[in-house]
N, C-alpha and C positions, 0 to 999 in steps of 0.2 A: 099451435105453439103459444106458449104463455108467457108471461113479461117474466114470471118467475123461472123461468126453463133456459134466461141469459142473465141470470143472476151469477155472483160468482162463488156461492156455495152449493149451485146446482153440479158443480165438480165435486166429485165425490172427495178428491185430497183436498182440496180447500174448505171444503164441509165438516171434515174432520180434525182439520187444526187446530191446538189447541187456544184458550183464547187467548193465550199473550201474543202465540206466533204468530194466530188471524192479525191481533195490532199490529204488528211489525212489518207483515206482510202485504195488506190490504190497501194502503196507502199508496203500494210500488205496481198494484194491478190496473194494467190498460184494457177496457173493452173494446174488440177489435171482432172486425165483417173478415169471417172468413169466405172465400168464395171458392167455388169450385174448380177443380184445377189448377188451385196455386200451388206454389212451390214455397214451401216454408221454409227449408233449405234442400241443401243439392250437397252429394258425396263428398266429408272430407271440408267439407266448410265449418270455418270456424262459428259458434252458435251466439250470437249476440245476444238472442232472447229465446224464454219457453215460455210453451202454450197450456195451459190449462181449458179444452175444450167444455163448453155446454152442451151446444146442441150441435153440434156439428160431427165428423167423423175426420181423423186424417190417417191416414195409410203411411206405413214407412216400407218403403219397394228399395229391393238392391235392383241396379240397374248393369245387367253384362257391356261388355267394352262392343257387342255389337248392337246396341239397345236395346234388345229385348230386356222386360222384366218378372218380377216376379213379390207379390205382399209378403213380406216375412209378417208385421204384424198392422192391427188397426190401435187409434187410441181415441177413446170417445170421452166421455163425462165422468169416467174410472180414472181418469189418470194425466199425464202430462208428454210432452213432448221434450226432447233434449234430456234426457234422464243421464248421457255424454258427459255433460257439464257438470255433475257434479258426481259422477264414477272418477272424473279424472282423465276422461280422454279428450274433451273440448269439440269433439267430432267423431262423424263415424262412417261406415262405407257406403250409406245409405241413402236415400232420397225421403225425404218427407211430404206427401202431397194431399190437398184437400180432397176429399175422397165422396164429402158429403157437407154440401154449405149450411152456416151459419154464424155461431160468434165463439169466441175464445178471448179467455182474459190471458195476457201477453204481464211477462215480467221478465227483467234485465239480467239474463246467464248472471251474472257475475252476486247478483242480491241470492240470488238461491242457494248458488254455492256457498254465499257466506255462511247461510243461516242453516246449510246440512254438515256445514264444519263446526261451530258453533253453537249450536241446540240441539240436544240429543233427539227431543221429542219429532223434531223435525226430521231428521235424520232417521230414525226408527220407521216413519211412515214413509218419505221416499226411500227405505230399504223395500221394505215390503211390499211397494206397489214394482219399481224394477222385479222383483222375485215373478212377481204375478205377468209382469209383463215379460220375462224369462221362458216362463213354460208357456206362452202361449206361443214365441217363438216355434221352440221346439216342436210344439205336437202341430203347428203347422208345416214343418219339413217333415215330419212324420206323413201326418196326412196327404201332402203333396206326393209319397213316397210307396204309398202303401193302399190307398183308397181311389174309389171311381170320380170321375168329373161330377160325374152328379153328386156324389158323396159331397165334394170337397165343395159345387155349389152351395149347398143345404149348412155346410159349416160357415160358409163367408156371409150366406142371407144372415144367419141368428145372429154370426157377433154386431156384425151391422146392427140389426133390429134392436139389440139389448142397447145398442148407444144411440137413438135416436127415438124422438117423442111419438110418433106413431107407427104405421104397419105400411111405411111407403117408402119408399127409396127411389130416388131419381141415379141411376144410372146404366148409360147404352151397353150393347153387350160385347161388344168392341173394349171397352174400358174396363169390363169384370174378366177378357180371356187376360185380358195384361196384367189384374192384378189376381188373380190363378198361374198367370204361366205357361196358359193352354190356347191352343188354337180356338178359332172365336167358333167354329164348326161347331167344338166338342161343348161351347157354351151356348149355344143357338139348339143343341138335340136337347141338353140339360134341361135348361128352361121351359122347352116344348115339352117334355116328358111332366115334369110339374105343374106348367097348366092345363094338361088332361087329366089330372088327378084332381084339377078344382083346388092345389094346394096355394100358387101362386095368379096373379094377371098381369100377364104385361105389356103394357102399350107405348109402341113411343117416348122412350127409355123410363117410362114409371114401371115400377115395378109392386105391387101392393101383395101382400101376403093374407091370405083369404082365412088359410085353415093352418096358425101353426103349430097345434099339436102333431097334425101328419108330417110339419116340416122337419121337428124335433125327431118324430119314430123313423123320419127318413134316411135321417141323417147317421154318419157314425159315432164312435164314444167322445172324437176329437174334442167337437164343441161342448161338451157336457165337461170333459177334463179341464179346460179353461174357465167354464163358467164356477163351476164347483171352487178350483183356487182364486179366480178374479173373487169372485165371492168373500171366501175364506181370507185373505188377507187384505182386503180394499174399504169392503162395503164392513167387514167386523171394525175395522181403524175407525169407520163412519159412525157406526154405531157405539163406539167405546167414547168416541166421542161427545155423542148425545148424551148418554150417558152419566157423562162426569161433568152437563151443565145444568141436568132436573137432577 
C-alpha cells in the first residue's frame, strides 16, 4: 500500500468533484483507521457521518431478527457509505460493517446533505453512484437466488479484489458464509474446489488470488453486470472530471 492509496481522491467520488465542491468539501474530510469488524452503524440508526472509503472495504449486511445475515452490497474506493442521508431517509434496515481494514475519510451527514440539496453538480454524481450502487444490490439477490455457492464465491472474491490494492484479502471462512448467507460447509467445498484449480490460496484466513482470469471465466454474468455499470456511471464521473481540469 502507498501513502497515495489513503489519500482522499483515491475515492473515486471525491476524485471526481468538481473543483469548487473539492473546496467546499475537503476542509470537512476526517482521515480515519478503519478496522476490521467495525460497525459503522447498526439497523435503523440515525447516520451522523459518511465514509468515503480508500483502501479499505465495508459491507452493508441486512441482519434477520434471528441473526443470521446476509451482504446485500460492498462499498470500496467507488463510493460512499450513508447514501440514506441524503435520499432522505437518515437511516436504513441495514448494518454497515468493516469487511476489510484500512482508512476512510469520514464527513458530518448533515454537510453532504447540504451540499446534494444545494449543488447540482454534486448531486448529479451522488445520483449516479446510488444508481450504481442500486444494480449492484439487485444482481446480488439475483445471484443469491439463481447461481451456485461457488458461482456466488467467485462474484464476492472480484468485487472485493476491484476495491482493494492488491490480490489478497484477509478474511476467515466463517465471516464470507455470513456475508453469502450460506453455510460455512458450502464455503469451505467452494474454496477447496478453487484451489485445486490453482485459481485461489488460502491459508489462515488469507486468501490471495493466483489466477484471475480463471476466476473471471468461473464466475457468472453477475459480477461482470456490476462492473460494467460501477464502471459506467462512477469511474466515467471520474474521468469527466479529469477532464475538464487538463
Amino acid at each position: 500500500m502507498t501513502e497515495a492509496m489513503t489519500t482522499p481522491k483515491y475515492n473515486h467520488l471525491l476524485a471526481a468533484l468538481p473543483e469548487s465542491a473539492w473546496r467546499r468539501i475537503s476542509p470537512q474530510l476526517t482521515r480515519v483507521e478503519m478496522k476490521l469488524g467495525e460497525v459503522i452503524y447498526e439497523a435503523g440508526q440515525h447516520m451522523e457521518y459518511v465514509y468515503f472509503p480508500t483502501d479499505c472495504i465495508i459491507s452493508l449486511l441486512y441482519v434477520m431478527i434471528d441473526g443470521s445475515s446476509a451482504e446485500i452490497s460492498v462499498v470500496g474506493k467507488e463510493g460512499v457509505t450513508g447514501v440514506a442521508v441524503f435520499m432522505g431517509g437518515e437511516s436504513t434496515p441495514s448494518r454497515a460493517v468493516v469487511q476489510s481494514k484500512g482508512f476512510a475519510y469520514r464527513m458530518p451527514a448533515r454537510s453532504l446533505k447540504k451540499e446534494f440539496n444545494e449543488h447540482a453538480e454534486v448531486r448529479v454524481l451522488m445520483l449516479r453512484y446510488t444508481q450504481a450502487l442500486i444494480t449492484q444490490m439487485s444482481q446480488t439477490a439475483v445471484c443469491n437466488r439463481h447461481h451456485s455457492i461457488d458461482q456466488q464465491l467467485c462474484r464476492w472474491l472480484l468485487l472485493s479484489l476491484d476495491r482493494l490494492p492488491d490480490n489478497r484479502l484477509t478474511m476467515t471462512q466463517e465471516l464470507i458464509a455470513n456475508m453469502l448467507g450460506v453455510r460455512r460447509e458450502g464455503v469451505t467445498e467452494a474454496a477447496g474446489k478453487l484451489q485445486k484449480k490453482g485459481v485461489i490460496k488460502y491459508h489462515r484466513g488469507h486468501i490471495d488470488v493466483i489466477d484471475r482470469p480463471q476466476l473471471e471465466a468461473l464466475c457468472c454474468e453477475c459480477y461482470e453486470v456490476v462492473r460494467r455499470e460501477t464502471d459506467r456511471l462512477v469511474s466515467g464521473s471520474r474521468q469527466e472530471a479529469a477532464d475538464s481540469v487538463s
